[in-house]
C-alpha positions in Angstrom: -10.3 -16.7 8.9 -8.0 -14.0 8.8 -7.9 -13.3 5.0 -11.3 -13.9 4.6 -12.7 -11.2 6.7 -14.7 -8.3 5.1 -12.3 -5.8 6.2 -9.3 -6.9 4.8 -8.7 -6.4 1.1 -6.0 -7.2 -1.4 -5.3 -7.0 -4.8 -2.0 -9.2 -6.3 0.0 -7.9 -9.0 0.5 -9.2 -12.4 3.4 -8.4 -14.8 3.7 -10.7 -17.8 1.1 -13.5 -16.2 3.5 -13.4 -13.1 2.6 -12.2 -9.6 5.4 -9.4 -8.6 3.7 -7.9 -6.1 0.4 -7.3 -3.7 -1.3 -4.6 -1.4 -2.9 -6.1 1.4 -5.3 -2.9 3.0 -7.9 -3.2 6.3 -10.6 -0.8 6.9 -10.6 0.5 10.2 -12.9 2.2 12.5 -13.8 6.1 11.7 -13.3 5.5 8.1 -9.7 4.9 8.0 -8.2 2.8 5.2 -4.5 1.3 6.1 -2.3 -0.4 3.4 -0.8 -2.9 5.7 1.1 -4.3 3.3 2.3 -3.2 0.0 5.4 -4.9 -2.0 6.8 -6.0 -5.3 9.2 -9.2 -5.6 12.9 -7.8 -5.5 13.6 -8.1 -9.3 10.7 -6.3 -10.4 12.0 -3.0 -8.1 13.2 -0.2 -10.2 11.6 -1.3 -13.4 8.7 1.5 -12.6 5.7 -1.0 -11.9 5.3 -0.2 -8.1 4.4 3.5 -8.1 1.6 2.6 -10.7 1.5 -0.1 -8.2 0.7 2.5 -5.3 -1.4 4.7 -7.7 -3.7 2.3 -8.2 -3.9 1.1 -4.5 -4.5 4.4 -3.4 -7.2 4.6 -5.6 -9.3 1.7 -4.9 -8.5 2.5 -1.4 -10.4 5.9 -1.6 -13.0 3.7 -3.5 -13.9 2.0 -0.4 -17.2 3.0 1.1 -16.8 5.6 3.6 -13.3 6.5 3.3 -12.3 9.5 5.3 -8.5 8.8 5.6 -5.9 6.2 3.9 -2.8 5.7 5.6 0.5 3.6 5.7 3.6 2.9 8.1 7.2 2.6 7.0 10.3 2.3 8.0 13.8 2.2 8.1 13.8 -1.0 7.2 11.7 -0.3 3.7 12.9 -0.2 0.3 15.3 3.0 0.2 13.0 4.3 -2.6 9.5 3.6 -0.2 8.9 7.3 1.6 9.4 9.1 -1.6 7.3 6.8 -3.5 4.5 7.2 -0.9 5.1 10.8 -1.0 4.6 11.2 -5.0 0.9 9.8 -4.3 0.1 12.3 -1.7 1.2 10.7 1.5 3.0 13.0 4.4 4.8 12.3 6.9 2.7 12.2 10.1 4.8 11.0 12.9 8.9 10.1 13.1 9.8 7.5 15.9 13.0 6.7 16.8 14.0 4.1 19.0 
């Protein structure tokens, strides 16, 4: 039931007829759009396929009817390489929690 509901979209990635990665994004009240998820299998990081990746996620994102805002959470715990990868599609940073 979860995957299946209208509000929750993703897209899996393909390199070579493999899936490397997905975006999993859930459309939220006031026209916010949250990637939830967004990741790559570890041998395909660095190899440049996740910021067209993001790009395009970003994208169909904003393609969503009645899109105001598209937003993600990361963390410390993230790829090294996430917040600047988030950043080079037009993310900023909103909010720093530490605890």
């Amino acid at each position: 039931k979860w995957v299946n509901r209208e509000k929750l979209k993703t897209w899996v990635a393909q390199f070579e007829g493999k899936e490397v990665g997905y975006v999993e994004m859930e459309i939220q009240e006031g026209g916010s759009i949250e990637i939830v998820y967004f990741g790559l299998l570890p041998l395909m990081i660095g190899r440049g396929i996740g910021g067209g990746m993001l790009s395009l996620a970003v994208q169909n994102a904003w393609e969503i009817e009645g899109a105001q805002k598209v937003w993600v959470h990361t963390c410390s715990r993230d790829h090294p390489h996430a917040l600047g990868n988030y950043e080079k599609r037009g993310f900023r940073l909103f909010q720093t929690n530490f605890g």
